[in-house]
DOMARMI-551680 format. One record per residue: x, y, z of N, C-alpha, C, O in turn; residue in one letter. Coordinates in steps of 0.001 Angstrom, whole numbers, padded with zeros to 6 digits, always signed. Each point is the difference from the previous one (the first is absolute). Layout:
<sites>
XYZXYZXYZXYZa
...
</sites>
This chain:
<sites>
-004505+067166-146693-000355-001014-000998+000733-001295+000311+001230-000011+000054x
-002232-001487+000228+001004-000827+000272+000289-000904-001542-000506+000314-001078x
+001390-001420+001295+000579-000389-000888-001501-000651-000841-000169+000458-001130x
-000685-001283+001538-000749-000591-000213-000900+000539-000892-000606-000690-000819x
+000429+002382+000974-000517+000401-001290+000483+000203-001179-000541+000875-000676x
+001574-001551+000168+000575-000064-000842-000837-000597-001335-001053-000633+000088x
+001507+000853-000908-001334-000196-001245+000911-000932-000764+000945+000666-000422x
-000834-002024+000047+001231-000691-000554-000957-000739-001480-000793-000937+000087x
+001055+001456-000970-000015-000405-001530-000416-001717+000133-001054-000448-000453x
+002140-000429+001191-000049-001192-000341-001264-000783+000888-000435-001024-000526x
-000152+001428+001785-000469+000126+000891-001432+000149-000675-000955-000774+000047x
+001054+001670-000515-001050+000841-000492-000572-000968-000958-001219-000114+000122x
+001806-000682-001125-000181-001068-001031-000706-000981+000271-000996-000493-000529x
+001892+000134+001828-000911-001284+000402-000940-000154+000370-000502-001124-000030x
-000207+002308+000596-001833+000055+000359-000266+000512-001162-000753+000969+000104x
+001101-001254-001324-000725+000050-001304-000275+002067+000101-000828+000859-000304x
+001356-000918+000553-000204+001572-000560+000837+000536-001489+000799-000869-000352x
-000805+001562-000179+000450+000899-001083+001660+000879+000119+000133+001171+000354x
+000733-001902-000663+000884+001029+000797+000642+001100-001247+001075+000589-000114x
-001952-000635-000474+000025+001294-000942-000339+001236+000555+000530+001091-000216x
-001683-001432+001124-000595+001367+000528+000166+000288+000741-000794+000810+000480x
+002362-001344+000533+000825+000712+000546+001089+001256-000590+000312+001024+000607x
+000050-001368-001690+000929+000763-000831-001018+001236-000595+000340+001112-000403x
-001876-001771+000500-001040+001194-000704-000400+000846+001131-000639+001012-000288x
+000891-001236+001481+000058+000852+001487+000736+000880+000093-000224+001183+000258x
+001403-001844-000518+001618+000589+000045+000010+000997-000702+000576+000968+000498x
-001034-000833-001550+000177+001172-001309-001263+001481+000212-000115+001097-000545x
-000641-001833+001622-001747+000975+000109+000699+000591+001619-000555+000995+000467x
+001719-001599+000330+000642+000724+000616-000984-000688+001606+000309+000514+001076x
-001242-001454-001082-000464-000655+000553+000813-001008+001212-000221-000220+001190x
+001111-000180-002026+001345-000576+000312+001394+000173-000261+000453+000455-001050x
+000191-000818+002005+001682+000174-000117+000659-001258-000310-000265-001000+000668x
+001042+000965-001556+001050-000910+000252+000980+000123+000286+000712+000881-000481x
-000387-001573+001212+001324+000361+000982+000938-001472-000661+001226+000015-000113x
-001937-000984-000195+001637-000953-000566-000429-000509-001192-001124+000388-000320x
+001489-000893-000192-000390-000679-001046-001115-001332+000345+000518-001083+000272x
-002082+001192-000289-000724-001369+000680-000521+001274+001009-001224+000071-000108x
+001664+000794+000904-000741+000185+001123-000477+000934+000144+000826+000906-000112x
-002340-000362+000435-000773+000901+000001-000303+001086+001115-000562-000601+000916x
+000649+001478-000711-000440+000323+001695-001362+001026-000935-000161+000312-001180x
-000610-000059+002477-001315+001057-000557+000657+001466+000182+000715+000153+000991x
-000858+000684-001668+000805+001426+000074-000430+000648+000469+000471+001087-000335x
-001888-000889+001687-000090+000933+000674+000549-000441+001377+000192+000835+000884x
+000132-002524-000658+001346-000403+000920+000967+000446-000009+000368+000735+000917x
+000515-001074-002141+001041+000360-000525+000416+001385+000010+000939+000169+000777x
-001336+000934-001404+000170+000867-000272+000338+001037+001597+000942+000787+000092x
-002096-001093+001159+000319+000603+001201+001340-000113+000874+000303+000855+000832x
+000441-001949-001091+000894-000825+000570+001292+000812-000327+000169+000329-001174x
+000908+000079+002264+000849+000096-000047+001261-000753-001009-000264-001000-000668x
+001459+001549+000669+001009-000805-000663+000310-001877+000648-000090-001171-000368x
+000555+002169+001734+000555-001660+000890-001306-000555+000444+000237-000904+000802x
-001734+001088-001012-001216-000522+000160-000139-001078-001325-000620-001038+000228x
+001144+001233-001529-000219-000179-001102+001292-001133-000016-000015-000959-000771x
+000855+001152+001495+001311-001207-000616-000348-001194+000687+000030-000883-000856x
-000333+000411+001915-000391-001245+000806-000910-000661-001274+000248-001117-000453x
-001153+001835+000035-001140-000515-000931+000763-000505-001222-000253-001118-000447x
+001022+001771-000014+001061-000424-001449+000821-001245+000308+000252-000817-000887x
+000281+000631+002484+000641-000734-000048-000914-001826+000069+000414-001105-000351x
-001844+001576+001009-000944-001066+000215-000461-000130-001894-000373-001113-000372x
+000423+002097-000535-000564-000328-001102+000931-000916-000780-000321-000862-000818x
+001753+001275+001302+001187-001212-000764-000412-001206+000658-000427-000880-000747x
+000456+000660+001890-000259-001222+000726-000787-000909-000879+000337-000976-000670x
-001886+001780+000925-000688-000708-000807-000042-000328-001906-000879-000578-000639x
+001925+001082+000240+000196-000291-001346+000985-000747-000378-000015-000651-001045x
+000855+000674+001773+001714-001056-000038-000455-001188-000259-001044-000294+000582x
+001569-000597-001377-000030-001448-000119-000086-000867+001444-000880-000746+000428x
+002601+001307+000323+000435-000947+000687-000068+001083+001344-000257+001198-000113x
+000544-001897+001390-000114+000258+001137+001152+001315+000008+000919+000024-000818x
-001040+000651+001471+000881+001066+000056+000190+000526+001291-001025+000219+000645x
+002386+000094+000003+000050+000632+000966+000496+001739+000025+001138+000357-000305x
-001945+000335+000615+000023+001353-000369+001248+000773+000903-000424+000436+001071x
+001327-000285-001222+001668+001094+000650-000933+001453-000583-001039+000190-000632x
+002429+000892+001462+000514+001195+000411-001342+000859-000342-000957-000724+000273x
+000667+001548-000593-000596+001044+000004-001798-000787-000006-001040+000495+000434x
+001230-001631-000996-001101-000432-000346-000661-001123+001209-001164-000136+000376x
+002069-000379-000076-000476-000180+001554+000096+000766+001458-000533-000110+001104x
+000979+000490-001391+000115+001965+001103-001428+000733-000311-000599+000589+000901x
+000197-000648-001959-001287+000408+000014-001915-000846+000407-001149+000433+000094x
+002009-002114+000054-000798-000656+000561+000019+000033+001575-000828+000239+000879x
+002148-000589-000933-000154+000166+002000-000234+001470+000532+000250+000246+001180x
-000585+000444-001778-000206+001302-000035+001129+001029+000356-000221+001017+000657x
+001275-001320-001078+001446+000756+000355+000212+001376-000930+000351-000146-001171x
-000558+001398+001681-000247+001434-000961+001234-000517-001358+000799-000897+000268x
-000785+001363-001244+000444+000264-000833+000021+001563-000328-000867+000755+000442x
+002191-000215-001456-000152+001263-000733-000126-000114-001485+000379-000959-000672x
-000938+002018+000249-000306+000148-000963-001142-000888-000656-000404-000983+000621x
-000193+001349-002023-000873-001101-000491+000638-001224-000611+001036+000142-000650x
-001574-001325+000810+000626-001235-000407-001002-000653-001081-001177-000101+000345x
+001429-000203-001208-000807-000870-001332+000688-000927-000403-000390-000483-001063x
+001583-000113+001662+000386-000896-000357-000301-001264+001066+000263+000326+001157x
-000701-001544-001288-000132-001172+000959+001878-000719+000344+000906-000197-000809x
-000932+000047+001850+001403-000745-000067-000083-001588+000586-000784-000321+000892x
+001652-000544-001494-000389-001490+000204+001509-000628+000374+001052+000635+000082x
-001222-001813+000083+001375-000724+000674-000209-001170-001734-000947-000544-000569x
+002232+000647+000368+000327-001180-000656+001126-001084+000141+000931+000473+000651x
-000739-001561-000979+000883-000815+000687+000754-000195-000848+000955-000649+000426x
-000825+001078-002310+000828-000596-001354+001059+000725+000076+000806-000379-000850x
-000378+001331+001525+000547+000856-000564-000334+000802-000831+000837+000896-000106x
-001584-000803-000471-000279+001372-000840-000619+001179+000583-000874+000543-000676x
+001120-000131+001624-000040+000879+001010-000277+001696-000781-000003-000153-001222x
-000142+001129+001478+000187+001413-000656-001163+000199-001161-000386+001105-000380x
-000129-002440-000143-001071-000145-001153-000943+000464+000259-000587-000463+000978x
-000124+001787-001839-002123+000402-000007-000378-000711-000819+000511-000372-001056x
-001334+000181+001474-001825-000834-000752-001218+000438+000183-000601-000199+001056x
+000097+000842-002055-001382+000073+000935-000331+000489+000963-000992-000370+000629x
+001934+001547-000208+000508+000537+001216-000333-000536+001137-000786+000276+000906x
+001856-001444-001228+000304-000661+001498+001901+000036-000497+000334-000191-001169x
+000482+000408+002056+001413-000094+000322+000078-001198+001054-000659-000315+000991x
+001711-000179-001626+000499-001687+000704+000970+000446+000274+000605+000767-000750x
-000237-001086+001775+001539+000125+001138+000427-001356+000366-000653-000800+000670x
+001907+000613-001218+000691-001530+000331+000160-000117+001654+000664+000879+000549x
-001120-001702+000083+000048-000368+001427+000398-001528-000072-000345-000631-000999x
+001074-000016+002036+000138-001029-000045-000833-000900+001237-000072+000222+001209x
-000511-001314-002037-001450-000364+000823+000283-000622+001450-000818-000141+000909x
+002489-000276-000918+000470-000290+001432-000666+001041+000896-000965-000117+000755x
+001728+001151-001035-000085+000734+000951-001294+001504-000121+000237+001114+000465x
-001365-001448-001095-001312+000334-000336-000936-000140+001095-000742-000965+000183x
+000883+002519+000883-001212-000319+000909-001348+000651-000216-000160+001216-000109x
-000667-002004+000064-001455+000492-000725-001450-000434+001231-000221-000971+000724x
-000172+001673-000877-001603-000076+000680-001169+000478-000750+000030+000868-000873x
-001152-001565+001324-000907+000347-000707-001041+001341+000746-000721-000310+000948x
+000727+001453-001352-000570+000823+000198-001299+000507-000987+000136+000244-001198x
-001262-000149+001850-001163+000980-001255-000151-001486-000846+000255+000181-001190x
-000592-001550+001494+000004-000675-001337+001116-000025-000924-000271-000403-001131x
+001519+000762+001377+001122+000001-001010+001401-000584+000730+000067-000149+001221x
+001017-000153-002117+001420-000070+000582+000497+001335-000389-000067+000660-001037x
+000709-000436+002470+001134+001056+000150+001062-000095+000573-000150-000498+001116x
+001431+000809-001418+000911+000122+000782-000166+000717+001359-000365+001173+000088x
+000685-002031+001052-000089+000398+001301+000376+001319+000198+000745+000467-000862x
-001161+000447+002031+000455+001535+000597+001695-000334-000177+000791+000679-000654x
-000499-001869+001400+001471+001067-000088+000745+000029-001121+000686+000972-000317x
-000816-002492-000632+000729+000280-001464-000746+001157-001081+000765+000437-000860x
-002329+000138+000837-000321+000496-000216+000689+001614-000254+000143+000651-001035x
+000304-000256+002900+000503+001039+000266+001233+000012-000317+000406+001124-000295x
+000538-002153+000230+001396+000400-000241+000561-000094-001493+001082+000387-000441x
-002474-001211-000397-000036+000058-001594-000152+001708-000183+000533+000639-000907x
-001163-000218+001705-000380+001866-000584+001474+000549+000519+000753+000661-000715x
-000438-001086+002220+001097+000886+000064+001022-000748-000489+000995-000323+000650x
-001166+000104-001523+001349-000666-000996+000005+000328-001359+001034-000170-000647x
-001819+000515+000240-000373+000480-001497-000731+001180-000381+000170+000293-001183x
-000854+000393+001762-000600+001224+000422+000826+001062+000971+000796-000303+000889x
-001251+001787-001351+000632+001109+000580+000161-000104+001437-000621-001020+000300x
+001085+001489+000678+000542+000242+001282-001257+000787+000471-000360-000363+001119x
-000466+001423-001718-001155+000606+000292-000995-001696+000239-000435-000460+001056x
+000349-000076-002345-001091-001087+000309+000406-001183+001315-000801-000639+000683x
+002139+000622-000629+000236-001250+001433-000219+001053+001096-000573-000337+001035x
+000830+001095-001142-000842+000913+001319-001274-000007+000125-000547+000087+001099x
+000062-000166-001954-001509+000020+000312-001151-001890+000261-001008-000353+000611x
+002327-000445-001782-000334-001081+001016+000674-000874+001126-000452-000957+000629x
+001623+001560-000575+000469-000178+001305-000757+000425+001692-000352-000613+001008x
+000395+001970-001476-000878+000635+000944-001271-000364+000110-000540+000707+000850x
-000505-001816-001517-000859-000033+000459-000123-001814+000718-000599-000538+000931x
+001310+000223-001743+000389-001544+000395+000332-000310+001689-000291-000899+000789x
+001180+002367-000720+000726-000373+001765-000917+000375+000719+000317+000398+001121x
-001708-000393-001493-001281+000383+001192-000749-000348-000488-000025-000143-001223x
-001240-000238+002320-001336-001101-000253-000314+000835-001375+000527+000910-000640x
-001595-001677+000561-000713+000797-001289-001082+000232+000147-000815-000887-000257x
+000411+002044+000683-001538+000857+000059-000982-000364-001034-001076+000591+000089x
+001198-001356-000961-000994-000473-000939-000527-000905-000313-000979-000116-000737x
+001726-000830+001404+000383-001278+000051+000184-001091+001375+000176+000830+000892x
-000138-001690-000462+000194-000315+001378+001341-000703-000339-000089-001227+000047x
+001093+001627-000318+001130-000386-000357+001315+000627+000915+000254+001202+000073x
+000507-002276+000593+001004+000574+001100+001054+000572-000957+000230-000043-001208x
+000371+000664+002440+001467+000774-000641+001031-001006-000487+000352-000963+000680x
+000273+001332-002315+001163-000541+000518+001392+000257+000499+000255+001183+000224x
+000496-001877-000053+000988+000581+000993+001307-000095-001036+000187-000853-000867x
+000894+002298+001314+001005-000215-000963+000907-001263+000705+000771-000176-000943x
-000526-000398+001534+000432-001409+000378-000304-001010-001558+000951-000495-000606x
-002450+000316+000121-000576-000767-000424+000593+000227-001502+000532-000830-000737x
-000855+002576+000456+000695+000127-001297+001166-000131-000119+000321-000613-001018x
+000541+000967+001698+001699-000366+000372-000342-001867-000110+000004-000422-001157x
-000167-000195+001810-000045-001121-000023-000286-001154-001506+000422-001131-000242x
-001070+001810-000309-000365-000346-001073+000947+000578-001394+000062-000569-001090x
+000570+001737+001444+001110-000290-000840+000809-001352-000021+000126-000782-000941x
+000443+000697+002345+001193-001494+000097-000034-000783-000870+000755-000210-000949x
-002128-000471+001450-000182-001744-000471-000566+000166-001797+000179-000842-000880x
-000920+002255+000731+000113-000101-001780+001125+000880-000967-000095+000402-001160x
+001256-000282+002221+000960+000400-000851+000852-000884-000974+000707+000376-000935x
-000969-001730+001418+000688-000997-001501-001384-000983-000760-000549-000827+000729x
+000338+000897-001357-000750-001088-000140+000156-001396-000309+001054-000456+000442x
-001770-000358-001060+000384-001416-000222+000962-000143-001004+000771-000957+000069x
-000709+001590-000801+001001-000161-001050+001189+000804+000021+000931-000157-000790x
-000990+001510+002219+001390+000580+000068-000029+001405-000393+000769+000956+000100x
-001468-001084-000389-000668+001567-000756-000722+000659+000965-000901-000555+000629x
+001353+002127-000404-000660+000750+000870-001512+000262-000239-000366+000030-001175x
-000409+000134+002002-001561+000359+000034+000278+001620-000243-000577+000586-000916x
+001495+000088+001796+000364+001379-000497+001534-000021+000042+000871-000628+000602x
-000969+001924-001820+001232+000326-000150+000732+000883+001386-000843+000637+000631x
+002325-000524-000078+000492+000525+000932-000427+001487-000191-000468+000624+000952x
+000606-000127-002023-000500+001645-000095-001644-000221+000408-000331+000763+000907x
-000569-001494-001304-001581-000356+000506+000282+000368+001687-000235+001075+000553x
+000891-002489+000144+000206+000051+000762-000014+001139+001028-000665+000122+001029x
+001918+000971-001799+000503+000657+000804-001133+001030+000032-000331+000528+001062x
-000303-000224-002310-001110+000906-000139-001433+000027+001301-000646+000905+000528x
+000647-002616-000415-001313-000434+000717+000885+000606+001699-000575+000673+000854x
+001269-000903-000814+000688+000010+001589+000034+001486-000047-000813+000402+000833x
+001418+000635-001464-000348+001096+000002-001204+000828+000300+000069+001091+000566x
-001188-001657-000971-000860+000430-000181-000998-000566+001151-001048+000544+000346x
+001564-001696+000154-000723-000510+001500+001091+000800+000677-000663+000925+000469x
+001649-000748-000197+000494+000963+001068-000758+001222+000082-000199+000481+001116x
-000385+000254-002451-000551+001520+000306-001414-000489+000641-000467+000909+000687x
-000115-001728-000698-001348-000490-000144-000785+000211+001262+000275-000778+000914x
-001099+001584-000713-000716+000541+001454-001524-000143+000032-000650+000790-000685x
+000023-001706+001399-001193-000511+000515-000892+001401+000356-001205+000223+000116x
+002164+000421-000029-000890+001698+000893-000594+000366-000972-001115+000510+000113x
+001799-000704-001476-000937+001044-000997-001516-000614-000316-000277-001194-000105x
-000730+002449-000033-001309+000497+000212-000625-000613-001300-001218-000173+000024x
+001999-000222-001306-000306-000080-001015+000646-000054-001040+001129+000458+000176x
-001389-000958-001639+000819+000128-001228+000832+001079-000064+001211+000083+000206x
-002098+000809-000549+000228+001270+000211+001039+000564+000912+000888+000842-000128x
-001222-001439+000880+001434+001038+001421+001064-001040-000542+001127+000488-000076x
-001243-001979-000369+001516-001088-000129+000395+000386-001146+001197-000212-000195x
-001827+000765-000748+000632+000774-001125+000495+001468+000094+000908+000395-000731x
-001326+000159+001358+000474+001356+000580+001517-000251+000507+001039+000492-000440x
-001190-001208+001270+001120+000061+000890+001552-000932-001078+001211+000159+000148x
-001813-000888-000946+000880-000761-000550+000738+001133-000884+001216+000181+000058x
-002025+000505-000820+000637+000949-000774+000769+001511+000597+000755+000631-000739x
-001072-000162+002192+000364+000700+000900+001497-000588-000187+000998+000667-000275x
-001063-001992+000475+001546-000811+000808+000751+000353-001777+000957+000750-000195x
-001715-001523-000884+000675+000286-001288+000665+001432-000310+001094+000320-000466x
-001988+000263+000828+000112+001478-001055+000681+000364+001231-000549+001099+000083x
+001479-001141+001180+001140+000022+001091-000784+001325+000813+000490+001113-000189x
-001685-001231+001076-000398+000551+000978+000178-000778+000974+000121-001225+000013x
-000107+002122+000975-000180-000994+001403-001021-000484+000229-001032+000670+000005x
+001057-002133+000277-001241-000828+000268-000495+000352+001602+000639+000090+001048x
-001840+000040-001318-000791+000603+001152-000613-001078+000932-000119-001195-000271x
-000326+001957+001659-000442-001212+000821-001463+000216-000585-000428+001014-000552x
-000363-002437+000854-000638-000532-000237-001369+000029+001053+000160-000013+001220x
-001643+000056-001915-000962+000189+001155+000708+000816+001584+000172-000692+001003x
+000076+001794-001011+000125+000713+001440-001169+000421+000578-001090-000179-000544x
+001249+000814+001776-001117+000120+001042+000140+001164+000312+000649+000199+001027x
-001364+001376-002016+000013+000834+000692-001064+000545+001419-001206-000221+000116x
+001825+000741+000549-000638+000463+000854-000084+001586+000508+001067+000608+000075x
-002420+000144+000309+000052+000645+001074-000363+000557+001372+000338-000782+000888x
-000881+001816-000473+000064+000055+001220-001837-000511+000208-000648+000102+001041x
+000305-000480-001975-001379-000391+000031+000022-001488-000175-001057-000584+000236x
+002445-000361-000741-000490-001131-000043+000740-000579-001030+000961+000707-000302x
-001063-001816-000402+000677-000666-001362-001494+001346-001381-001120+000505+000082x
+002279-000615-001079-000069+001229-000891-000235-001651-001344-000852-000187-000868x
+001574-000331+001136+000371-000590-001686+000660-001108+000341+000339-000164+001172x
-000067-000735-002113+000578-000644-000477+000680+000416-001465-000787-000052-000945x
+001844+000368+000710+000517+000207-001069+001092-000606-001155+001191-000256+000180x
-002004+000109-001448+000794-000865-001016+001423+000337+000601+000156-000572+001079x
+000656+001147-001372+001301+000414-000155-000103+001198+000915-001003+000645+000306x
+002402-000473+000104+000848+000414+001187+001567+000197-000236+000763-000940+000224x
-000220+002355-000747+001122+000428-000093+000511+000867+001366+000470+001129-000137x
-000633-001877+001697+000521+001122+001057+000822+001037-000168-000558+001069+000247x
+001811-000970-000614+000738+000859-000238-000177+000972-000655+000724+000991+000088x
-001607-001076-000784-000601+000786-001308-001243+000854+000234-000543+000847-000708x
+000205-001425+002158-001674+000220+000340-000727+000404-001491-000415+001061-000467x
+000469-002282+000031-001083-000686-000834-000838-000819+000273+000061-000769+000959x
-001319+000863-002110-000647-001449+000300-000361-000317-001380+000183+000779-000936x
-000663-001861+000842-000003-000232-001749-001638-000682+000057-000465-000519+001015x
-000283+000650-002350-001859-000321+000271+000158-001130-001402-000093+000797-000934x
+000223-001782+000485-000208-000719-000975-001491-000160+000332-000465-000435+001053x
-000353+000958-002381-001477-000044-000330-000544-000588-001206-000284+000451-001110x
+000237-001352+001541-000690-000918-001241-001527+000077+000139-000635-001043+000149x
+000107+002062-000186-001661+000893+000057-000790-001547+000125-001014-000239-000655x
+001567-000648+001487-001549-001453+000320-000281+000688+001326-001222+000124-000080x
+001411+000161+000711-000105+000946+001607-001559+000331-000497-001066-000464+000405x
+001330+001373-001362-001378+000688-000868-001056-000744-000707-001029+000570-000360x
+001273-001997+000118-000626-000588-000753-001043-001249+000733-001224+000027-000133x
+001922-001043+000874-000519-001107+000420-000385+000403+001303+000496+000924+000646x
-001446-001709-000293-000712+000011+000957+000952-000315+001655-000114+000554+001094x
+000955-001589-001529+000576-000199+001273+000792+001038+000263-000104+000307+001188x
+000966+000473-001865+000119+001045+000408-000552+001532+000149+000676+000924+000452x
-001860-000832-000854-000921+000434+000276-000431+000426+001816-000142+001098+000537x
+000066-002098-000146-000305-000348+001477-001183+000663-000045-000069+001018+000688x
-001210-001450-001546-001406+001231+000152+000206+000822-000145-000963+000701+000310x
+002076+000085-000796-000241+001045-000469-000049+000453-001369+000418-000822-000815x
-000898+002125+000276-000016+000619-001433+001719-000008-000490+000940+000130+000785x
-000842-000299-002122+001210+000763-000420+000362+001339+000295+001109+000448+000291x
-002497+000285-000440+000787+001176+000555+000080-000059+001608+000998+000526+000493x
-001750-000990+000204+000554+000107+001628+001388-000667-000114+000888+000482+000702x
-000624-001405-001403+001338-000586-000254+000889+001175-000142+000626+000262+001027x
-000390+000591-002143+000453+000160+000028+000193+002001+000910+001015+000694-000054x
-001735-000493+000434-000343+001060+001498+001267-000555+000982+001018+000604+000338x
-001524-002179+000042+000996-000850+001114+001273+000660-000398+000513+000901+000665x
+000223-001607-002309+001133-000098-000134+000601+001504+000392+001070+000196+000575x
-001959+000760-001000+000540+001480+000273+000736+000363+001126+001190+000253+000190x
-002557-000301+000773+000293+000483+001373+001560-001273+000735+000939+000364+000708x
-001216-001788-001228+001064-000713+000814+001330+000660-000513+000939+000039+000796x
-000781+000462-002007+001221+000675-000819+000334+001294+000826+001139+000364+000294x
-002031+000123-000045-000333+001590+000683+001247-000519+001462+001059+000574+000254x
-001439-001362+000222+000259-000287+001248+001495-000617-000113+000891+000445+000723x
-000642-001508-001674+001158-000046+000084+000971+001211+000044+000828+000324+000851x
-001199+000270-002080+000700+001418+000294+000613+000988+000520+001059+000613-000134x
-002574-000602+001166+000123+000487+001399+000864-000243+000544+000501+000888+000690x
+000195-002407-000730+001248-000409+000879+001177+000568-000340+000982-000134+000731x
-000934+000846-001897+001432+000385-000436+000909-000621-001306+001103+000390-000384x
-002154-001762-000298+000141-000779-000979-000566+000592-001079-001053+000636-000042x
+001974-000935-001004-000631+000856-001665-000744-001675-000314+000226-001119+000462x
-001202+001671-001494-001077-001114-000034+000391-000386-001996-000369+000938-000707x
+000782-001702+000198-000026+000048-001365-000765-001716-000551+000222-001081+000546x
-001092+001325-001712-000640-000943-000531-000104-000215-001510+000031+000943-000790x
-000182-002478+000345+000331-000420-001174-000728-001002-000499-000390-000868+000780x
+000102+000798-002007-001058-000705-000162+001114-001142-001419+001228+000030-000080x
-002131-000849-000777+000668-001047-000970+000424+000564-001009+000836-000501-000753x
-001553+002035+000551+000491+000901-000743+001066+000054+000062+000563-000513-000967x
-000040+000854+001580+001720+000387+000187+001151-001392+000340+001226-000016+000116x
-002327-001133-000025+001198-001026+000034+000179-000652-001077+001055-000603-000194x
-002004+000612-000645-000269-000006-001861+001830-000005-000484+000706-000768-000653x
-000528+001797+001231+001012+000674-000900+001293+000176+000943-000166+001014+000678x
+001209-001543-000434+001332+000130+001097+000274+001274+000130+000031+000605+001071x
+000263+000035-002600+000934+001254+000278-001507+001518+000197+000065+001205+000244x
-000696-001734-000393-001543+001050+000586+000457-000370+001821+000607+000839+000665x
-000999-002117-000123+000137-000273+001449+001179+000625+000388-000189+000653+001026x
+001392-000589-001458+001488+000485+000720-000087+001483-000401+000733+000630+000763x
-001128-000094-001350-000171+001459-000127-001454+000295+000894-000753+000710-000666x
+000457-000904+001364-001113-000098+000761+000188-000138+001558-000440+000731+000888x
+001175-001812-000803+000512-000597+001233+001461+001335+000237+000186+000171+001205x
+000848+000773-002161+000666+000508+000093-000527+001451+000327+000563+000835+000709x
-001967-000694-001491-000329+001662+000549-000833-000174+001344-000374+001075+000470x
-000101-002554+000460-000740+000305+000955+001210-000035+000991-000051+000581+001084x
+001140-001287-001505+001392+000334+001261+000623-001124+000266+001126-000258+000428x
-002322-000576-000850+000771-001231+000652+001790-000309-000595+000596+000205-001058x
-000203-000835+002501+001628+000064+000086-000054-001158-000810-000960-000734-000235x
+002257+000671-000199+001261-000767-000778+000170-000577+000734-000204+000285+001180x
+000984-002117-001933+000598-000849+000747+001336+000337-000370+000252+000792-000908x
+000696-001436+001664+001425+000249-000231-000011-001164-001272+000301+000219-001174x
-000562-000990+001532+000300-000878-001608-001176-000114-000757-001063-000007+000620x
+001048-000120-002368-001190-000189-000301-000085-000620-001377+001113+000012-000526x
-002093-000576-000279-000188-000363-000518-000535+000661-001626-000814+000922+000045x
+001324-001451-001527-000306+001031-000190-000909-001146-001528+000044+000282-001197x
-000677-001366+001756-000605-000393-000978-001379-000465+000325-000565-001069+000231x
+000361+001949-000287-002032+000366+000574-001073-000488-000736-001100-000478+000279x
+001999+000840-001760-001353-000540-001080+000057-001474-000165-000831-000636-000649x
+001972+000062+001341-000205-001646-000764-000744-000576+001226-000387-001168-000006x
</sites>
């Protein structure tokens, strides 16, 4: 659904239409409203995923705001198309008064200072650029979520014709907005230290949300962090490529987020079920090599202490040091 089918109350007025019998749509279930003013048709609406559904909320504030707005953290991560977790219903905006932390209308204003405010226009809208974008999440958001947009940031983007960026760039961009014009940090030193943390774990290898959240909470909940995309092989040839890789352990780890099964590009012409026949026999074979095969789906990352009781009965080893705050 693109933005343009948006059904807007005020819009709607001015070609002399009735905008009563939008609200008389709305109630016959004809239509959705999604903001206050904005309409979508509900057999659009209704098919659409969660993170399919937030880009659209954030284009429905756009178009209802008085004044020009530049859209930050979760809410421009979902324009440049940067994964997010969990469902989001809140819009997030940049404000320049200070009154920062304030809902409206579910939009949240975040005090930014307009010195140092880098914005582009993406999709018809302002957003805060990829890299303040990314280091607003890993600065205020869980260590699971800067993994997942860390990790997708440090490699092109398959969806997008958008280059990598480089941790140079995010490092770099701490420096020059660590004071601002008036002396006042852009982030706090604990921010700071959080964002640098969290670009040190940060690995381009991972396959997906899914595996950068896996692995983030692996490192939390104090397992040993595993290698990344390996190359099994045997006497017939390359076997796999595999999410995760515990050598010592002769493990291997399967993060399955069931799209393998679903979309076409991974599909490769084939049925779901030939899909999933493939996955069998390639499992079969790893095996064969002498590797235990274990797999996990969002089910189990839902929940930390479900994943570490999970990750503890398939074997996987312990780190010597570890972490023991998983849920924040």
């Amino acid at each position: 659904m693109e933005p343009s089918q948006l059904i807007l109350a005020r819009r709607y007025s001015l070609l002399g239409h009735d905008v009563r019998s939008l609200a008389r749509q709305a109630k016959t279930g004809e239509l959705r409203r999604i903001r206050q003013g904005v309409y979508v048709r509900a057999v659009e609406w209704d098919v659409l995923k969660s993170w399919e559904r937030y880009p659209l909320l954030v284009h429905a504030a756009a178009a209802t705001l008085q004044s020009n707005t530049v859209f930050c953290r979760q809410s421009s991560a979902a324009i440049w198309g940067i994964p997010l977790l969990g469902r989001q219903t809140l819009v997030h905006a940049c404000t320049f008064d200070g009154a920062g932390g304030r809902s409206r209308a579910g939009v949240r204003r975040h005090y930014v200072q307009r010195a140092y405010l880098r914005s582009e226009e993406v999709s018809g809208l302002l957003v805060t650029d990829r890299i303040r974008t990314s280091l607003d999440l890993a600065a205020y958001e869980s260590f699971g979520q800067a993994m997942v947009v860390l990790d997708h940031i440090l490699k092109p983007d398959k969806t997008r014709p958008l280059a990598a960026v480089s941790r140079d760039e995010l490092e770099n961009a701490l420096e020059p907005s660590s004071q601002g014009s008036n002396g006042t940090a852009v982030y706090s030193g604990a921010a700071v230290r959080r964002i640098r943390a969290a670009l040190a774990f940060a690995d381009p290898a991972s396959g997906s949300p899914g595996e950068s959240l896996s692995r983030a909470l692996m490192h939390q909940l104090g397992f040993q962090v595993p290698l990344l995309q390996t190359v099994v092989r045997d006497v017939n040839g390359l076997v796999a490529y595999c999410d995760f890789e515990w050598p010592g352990a002769g493990l291997v780890g399967e993060f399955d987020g069931l799209v393998k099964y679903r979309k076409a590009e991974y599909l490769s012409g084939r049925t779901p079920s030939e899909t999933v026949i493939d996955e069998k026999r390639r499992e079969d074979r790893i095996r064969a090599t002498g590797r235990r095969v274990i797999r996990w789906t969002w089910a189990e990352l839902v929940d930390s202490h479900r994943f570490s009781a999970f990750l503890a009965s398939a074997g996987v080893p312990r780190a010597h040091r570890f972490w023991t705050d998983a849920a924040k």
